[in-house]
N, C-alpha and C positions, 0 to 999 in steps of 0.2 A: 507773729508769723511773718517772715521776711518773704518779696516776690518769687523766691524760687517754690515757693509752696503754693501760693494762692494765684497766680498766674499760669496761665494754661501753656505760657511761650517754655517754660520752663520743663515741661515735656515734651512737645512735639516742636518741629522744624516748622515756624510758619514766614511764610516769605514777605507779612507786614508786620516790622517788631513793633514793641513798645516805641514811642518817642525817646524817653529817654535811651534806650538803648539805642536809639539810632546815632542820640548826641556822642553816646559813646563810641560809636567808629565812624562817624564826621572828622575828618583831619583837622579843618579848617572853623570847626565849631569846639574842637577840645583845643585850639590854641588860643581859642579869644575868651575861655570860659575857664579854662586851670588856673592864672593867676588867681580866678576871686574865690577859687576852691582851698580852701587848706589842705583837704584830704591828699592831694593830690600834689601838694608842694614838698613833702617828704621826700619824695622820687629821689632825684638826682643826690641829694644831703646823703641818701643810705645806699645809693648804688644800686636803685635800683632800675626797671622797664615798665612796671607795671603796677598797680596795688596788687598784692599779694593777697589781701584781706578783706576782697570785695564778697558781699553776699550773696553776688548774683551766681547762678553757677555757670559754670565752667570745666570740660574735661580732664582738661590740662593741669587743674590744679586739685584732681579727686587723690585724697590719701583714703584706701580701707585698711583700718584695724582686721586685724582675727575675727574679730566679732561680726564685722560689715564684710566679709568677705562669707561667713558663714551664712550669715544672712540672704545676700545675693545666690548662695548657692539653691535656697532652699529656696529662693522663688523662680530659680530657673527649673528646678524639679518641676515646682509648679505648673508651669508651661512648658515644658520640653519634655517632663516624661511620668507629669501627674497620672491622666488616663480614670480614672479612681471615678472624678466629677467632685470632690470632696472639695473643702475651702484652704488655700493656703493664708495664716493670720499673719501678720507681722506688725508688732506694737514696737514704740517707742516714746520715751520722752520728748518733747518738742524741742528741734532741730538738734537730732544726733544724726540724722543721715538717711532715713526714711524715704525724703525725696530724690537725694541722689542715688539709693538704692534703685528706687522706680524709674528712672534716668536712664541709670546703665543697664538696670532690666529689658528698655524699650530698645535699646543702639545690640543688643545680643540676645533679639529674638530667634527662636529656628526657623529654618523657611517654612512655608506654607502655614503659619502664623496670623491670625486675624484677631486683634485685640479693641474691645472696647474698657475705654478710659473714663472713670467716672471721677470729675474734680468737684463736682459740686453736689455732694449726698442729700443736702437737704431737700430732700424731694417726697413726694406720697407718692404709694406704689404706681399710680398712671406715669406720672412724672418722671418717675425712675429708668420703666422701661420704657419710655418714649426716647429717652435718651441712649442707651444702650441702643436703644433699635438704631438711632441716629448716625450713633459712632460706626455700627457695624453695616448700615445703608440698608437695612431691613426695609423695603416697600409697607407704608400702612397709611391707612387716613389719618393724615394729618388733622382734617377738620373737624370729627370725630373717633376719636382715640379711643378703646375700654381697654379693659383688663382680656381682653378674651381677643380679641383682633390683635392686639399687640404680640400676646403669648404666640397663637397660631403661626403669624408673620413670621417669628422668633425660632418657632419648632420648625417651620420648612424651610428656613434658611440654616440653622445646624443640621438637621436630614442631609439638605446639599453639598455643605461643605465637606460633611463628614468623608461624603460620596466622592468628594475631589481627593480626600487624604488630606484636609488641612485641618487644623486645631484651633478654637475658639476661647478664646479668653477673655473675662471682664474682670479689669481690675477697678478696684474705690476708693480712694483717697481719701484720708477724714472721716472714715468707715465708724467712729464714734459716735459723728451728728445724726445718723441713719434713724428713723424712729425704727419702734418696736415692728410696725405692721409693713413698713420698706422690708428692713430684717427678715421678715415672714417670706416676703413676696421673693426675696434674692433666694431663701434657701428653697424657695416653688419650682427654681427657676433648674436646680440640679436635678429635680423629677424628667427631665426634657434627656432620653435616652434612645438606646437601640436594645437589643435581647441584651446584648453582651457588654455594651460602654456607654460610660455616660457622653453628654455631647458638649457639657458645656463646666468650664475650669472659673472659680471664681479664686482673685488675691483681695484681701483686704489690709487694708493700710491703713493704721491709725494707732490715738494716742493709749495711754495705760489703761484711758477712761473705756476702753473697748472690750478688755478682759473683762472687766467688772457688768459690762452691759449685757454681755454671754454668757455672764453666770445667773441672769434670772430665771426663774424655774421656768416660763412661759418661752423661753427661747434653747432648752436644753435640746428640742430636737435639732437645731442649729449648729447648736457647740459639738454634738457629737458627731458631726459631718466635718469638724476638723481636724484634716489628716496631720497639716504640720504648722505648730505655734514658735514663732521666735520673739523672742522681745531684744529689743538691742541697747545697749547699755552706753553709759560715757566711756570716755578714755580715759586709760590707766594716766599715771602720770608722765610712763615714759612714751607711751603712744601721742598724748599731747607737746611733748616736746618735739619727736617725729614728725607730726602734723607741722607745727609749726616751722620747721625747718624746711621741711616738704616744700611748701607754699612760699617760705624766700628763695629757695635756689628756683623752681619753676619763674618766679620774678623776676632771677636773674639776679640775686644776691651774691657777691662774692665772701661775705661774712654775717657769720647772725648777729645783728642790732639789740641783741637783750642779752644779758648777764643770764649767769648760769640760775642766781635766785629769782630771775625775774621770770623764768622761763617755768620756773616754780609758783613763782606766785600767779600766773597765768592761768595755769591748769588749777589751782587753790582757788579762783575766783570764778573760773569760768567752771568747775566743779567736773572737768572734760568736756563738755559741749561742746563740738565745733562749733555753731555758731555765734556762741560765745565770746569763744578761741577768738574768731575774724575781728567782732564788732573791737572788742576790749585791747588786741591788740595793735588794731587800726587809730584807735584812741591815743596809746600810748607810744606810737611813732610820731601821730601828730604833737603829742604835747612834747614827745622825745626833741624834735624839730625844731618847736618854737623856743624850745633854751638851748640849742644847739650841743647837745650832749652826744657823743659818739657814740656812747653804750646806753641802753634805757635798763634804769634797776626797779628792782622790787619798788620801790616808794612809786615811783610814774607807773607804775602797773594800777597799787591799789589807787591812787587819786583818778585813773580813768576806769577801774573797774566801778567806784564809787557814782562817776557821772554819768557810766553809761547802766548801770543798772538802780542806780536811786536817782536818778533824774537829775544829774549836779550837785546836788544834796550829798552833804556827810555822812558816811554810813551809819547806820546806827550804834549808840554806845556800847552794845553787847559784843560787834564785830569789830570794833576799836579795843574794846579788853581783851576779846577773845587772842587778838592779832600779838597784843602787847603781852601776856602770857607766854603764846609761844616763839616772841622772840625771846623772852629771859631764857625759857627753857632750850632755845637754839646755845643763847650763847654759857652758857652753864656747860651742855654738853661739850663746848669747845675747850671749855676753860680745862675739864675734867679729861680731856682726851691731850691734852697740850703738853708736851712732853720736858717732862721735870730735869732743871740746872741740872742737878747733881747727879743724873745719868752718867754712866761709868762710859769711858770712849766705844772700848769692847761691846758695849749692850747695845750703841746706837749705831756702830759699824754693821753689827749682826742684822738690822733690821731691812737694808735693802735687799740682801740674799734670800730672807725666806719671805718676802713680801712678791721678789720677781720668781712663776715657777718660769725654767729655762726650757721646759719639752712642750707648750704652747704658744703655738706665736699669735706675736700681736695682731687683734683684728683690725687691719688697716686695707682700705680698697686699695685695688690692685690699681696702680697709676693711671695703664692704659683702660680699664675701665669703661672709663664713662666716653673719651675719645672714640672707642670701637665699638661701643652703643650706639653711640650718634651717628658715624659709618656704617651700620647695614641696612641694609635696600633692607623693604617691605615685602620685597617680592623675591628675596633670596629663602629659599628653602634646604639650606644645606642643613640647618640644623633638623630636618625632618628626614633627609637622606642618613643623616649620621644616625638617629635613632632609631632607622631600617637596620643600617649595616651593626648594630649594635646587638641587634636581636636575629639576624637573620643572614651577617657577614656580608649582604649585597643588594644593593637597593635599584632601582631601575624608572623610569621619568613616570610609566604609568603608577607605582606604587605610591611614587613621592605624590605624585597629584591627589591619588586615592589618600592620602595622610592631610594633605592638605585641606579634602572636601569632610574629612573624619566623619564618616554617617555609618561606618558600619563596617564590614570586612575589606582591610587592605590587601593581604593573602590569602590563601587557601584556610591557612588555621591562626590568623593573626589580627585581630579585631582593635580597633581603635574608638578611644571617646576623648570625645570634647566635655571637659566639667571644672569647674568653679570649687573651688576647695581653701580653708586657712593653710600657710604652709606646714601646718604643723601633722595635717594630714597625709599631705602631698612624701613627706619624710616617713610617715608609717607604712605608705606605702612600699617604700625602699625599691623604686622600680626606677628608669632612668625615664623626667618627665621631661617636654615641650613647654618651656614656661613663655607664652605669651607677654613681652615689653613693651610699654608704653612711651614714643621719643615722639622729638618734634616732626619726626618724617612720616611716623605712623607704628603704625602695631610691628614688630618686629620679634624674632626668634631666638630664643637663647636654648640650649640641650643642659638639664641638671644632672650632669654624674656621680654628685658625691656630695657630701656638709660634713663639718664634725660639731656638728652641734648648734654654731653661732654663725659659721660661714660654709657660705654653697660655691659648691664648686662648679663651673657654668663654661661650655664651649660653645665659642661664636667665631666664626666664618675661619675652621680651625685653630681658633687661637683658646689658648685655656686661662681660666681665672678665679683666684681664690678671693669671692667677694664677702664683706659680711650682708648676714641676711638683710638687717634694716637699710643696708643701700639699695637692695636689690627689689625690696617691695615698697620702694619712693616709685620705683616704672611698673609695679606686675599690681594687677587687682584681682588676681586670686585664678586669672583664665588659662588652666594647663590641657595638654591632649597628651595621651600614654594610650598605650599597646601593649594588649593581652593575649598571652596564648586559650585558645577555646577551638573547641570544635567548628568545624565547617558549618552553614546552613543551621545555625544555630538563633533560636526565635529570639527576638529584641525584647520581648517580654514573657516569662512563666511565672503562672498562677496555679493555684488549687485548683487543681481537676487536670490538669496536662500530663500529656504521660510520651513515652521515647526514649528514647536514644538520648536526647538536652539533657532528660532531666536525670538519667541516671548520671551525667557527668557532672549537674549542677547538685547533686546529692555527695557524691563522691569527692567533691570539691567544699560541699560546707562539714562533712565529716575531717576533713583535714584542718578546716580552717577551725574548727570546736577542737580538736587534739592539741591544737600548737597552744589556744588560748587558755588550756584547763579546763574546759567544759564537760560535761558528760555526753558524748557523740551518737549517732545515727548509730544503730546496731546493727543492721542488714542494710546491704544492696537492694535496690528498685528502681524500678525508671518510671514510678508515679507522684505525683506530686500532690502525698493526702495533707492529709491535716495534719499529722505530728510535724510534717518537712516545713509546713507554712508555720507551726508556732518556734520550731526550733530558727528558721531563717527570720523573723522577725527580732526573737530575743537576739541572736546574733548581730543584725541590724544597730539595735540599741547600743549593745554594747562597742560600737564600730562607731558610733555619731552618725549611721544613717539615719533615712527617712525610714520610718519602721511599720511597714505595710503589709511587710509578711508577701512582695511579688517581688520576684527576680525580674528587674531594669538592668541596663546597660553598666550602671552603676553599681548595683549590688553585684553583677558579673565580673565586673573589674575587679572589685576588692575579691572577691574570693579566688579569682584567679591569681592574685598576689599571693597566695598562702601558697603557691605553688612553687617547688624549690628549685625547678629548673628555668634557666632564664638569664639576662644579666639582672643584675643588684647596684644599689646605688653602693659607691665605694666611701671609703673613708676618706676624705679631702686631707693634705697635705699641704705644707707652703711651697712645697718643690713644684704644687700645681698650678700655684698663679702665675 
């Protein structure tokens, strides 16, 4: 486990860092201490500002996958529109992104948000909540602590909060090392309600070893207080070549320093792990460095993948065969694909015609790009103006503002959410989104009109651009805001048992949305919301990749109000549009 996991600095903002990190933005202590550093001598040799490959974290240098974006989404549910009191789980293998998850969880809380942070689980149940009470400044005797003073403190300080309109959340860290009777005492802790809500939202965070902990019989009342389970996966192979390209231009790379196989054998070794990814390739610019090689190849990969994961030590002989294997079989396929003398002129002329089609054009970024990225103000709102006049022809300074606070109705009938989504969702939506950018000036605004598949079409500060996706999500972590047409006065949440005027439109709205999808639909009109509306909006749910709770959220109102055929639509991108 590297400092950004076991180090408390790596979540919260604390105004005395580590030493070390202090060395590290000391001017005058990084110039008398980089010479004896190798790490750090690569710089200038590769062009670059910065290590690219450190494992401390860092905003600036966050890539999410589909998967860590899905992720992130589901533990903002968690906190922003749980409500339930149920558990949100998120598992993963050790360092796929867990803690940066919990990171950018913490920097895009909602307001009125109070979150306790649990980094050290190993605790007995006094322990536990003494700590929790800590985080969240629950008044209790410190001198003597029980189980019952703790609780009490606990229940009339959520009563209170509740009272203000804020939301309570304890998230856990390592939610693995928890014992059996912690475990107990945490799911005690969701019994703490009102007639009608629960009062307290718990995240747990941990390894694979967590799933398996949840499956023992003596903790099944536990497991089944889990609303929503993600596990998060490594990187494909081309997501780790992304990552890593990511993390040298943020450095300030004007070229990538590894071959196209090396960048392969990277991801081969590090198995997608990012931090992996860091350590292994950090390895392999310093060795790149010390023989002063311009490009680093596969061979400088595995020789520092071998030292920094066997300790210096030779790998072992099974991954020296296995290695040497699939080079013969690389070069077999070359040999067999290598195109034979006695090829007729005609048959090798023919092959660049039907190899180029001529009605797609190349996905190449649009020049100005990334130049009028790095130009928009933080505080320019046009691209929220433009997606008023988009849906409504005319947009006005209180609207844009109201777009901008996104909590709820901007119009009369035109509601807006802020949510977290992979792009792949954001395009099912087909609605024109606010994709939140990520630059060195700050969070900025881009308008998504259109993609055809591989490139999005994007207007910023009037200018238009045909970018492809994987440029576009090196700056987006997945944070878009869209607007839906809905009813006025329309409740932020329906459940079973509500009945009105909402729900006949939220009934009449998942009958549409069951029609398009081939489902078998709501057969009468009603404005109750029984039991049949709650199983058919959850299986609808599932099939959508929502949270599948069977309650109409903000979220589920959105997507169903997508099924709706009036509105604009994202368009099909063109090259005439960049």
């Amino acid at each position: 486990m590297d400092s950004s996991e076991a180090s408390p600095n790596a979540w919260q903002h604390d105004p005395d860092p580590e030493p070390s990190r202090l060395v590290a933005r000391e001017p005058t202590m990084r110039q008398t201490t980089r010479p004896q550093r190798p790490a750090c001598m690569y710089l200038d040799f590769y062009g670059l500002q910065e290590a690219p490959f450190s494992i401390t974290p860092d905003p600036r240098f966050v890539y999410l996958s589909e998967r860590h974006r899905d992720g992130l989404a589901h533990l903002l549910y968690g906190v922003g529109q749980g409500g339930s009191g149920g558990f949100v789980q998120l598992t993963g293998e050790v360092g796929t992104g867990k803690t940066t998850l919990c990171r950018l969880l913490l920097e895009q809380l909602p307001d009125q948000t109070r979150v306790a942070l649990v980094l050290n689980p190993k605790l007995n149940p006094i322990e536990l909540l003494q700590t929790i009470c800590e985080e969240l400044r629950v008044d209790f005797d410190a001198g003597h602590p029980s189980l019952k003073s703790l609780t009490d403190g606990l229940n009339a300080f959520l009563l209170d909060a509740h009272a203000r309109g804020e939301r309570v959340v304890v998230i856990i860290d390592e939610a693995q090392q928890l014992s059996v009777e912690s475990l107990e005492q945490v799911r005690l802790l969701t019994n703490l309600e009102t007639a009608k809500q629960k009062l307290l939202q718990i995240i747990l965070l941990g390894q694979p070893e967590l799933r398996s902990l949840l499956e023992r019989p003596d903790l099944r009342q536990l497991a089944q207080r889990v609303t929503a389970r993600y596990h998060l996966t490594p990187l494909s192979r081309e997501e780790s070549e992304t990552y890593i390209r990511h993390r040298l231009e943020v450095a300030g790379c004007d070229r990538i320093p590894f071959t196209r196989l090396a960048l392969r054998a990277l991801h081969q070794r590090a198995q997608g792990i990012p931090r992996l990814l860091n350590i292994i390739a950090d390895r392999a610019l310093v060795a790149g460095y010390a023989r002063s090689l311009d490009s680093v190849n596969e061979r400088i990969v595995h020789e520092a993948a071998d030292e920094a994961l066997y300790g210096g030590q030779r790998a072992p002989w099974w991954r020296r065969w296995a290695a040497g294997i699939a080079a013969l079989a690389l070069i077999a396929s070359a040999v067999a694909l290598w195109p034979q003398r006695d090829t007729e002129p005609e048959a090798q002329a023919s092959v660049p015609e039907t190899a180029a089609p001529a009605s797609t054009p190349e996905a190449v970024p649009a020049p100005d790009f990334e130049p009028a990225l790095r130009a928009l103000d933080p505080e320019d709102h046009s691209s929220y103006a433009r997606l008023l006049e988009v849906w409504t022809q005319a947009s006005g300074p209180e609207s844009v503002a109201a777009l901008d606070r996104c909590n709820g109705p901007v119009l009369a009938d035109l509601h807006c959410l802020r949510g977290t989504a992979p792009l792949s969702r954001i395009k099912q939506l087909a609605r024109p989104v606010v994709l939140r950018l990520r630059t060195e000036q700050g969070v900025v605004s881009a308008l998504l009109l259109g993609h055809d598949g591989s490139n999005l079409q994007l207007e910023m500060a009037g200018q238009r651009f045909l970018v492809p996706s994987a440029r576009v999500e090196l700056h987006w972590q997945g944070d878009y805001r869209i607007v839906y047409r809905a009813p006025s006065g329309l409740p932020t949440v329906m459940r079973r048992g509500d009945q009105g005027p909402a729900v006949a439109w939220l009934r009449e709205r998942l009958r549409e949305a069951e029609v398009q999808l081939g489902l078998d639909a709501l057969s009468e009109a009603s404005d109750v919301f029984d039991e049949e509306c709650e199983r058919r909006l959850r299986r609808l749910q599932i099939r959508l990749g929502l949270l599948a709770d069977g309650i109409a959220g903000p979220e589920t109102q959105m997507v169903l109000a997508s099924f709706d055929g009036a509105g604009p639509r994202l368009e099909r991108a063109t090259a005439g549009g960049a």
